[in-house]
N, C-alpha and C positions, 0 to 999 in steps of 0.2 A: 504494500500500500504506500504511494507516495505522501510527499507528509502536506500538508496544507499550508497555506497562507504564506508562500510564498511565489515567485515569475517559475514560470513553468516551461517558459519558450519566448525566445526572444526573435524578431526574423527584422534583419536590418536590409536594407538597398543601399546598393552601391552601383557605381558607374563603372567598374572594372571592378572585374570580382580577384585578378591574378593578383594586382596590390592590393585588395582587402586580402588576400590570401597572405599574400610575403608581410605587410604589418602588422595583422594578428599574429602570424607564427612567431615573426621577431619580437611583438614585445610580450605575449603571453605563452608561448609553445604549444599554441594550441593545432592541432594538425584537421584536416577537412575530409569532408567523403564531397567527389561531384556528383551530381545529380544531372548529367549533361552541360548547356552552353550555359544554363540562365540562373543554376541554382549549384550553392556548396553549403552541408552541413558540420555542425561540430558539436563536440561533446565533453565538455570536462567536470569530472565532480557530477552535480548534483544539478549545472548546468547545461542546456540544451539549447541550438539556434539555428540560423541561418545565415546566409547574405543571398540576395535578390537582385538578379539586373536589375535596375533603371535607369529607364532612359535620357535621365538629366536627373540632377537634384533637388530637387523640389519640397516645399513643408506637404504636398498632399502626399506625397508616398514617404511617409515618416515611419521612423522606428513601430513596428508590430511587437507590444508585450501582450503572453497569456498570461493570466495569473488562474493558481489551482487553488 
């Protein structure tokens, strides 16, 4: 049973996902699974996420938290 009241899934956009790749690795070690061209997952601890193409940066395609 996962425990409650805390983010459960976090899924961010980025505009190049290879440098969201190499900046997360480098400052946390976090390592990805791809999901194809548009989507990379990751997993650390008791944390779970993503990064998401898009297409420019924009406040309407903003950070996705779930909370459980």
């Amino acid at each position: 049973m996962r425990p409650e009241n805390r983010i459960d899934y976090v899924e961010i956009p980025v505009t190049d996902l290879a440098r969201a790749r190499e900046f997360f690795s480098a400052m946390f070690g976090w390592t990805f699974q791809e999901w194809g061209d548009v989507y990379m997952s990751f997993k650390v601890g008791r944390l779970e996420g993503g990064f998401r193409l898009a297409p420019e940066a924009a406040p309407s395609s903003g950070v996705l938290l779930v909370f459980f």
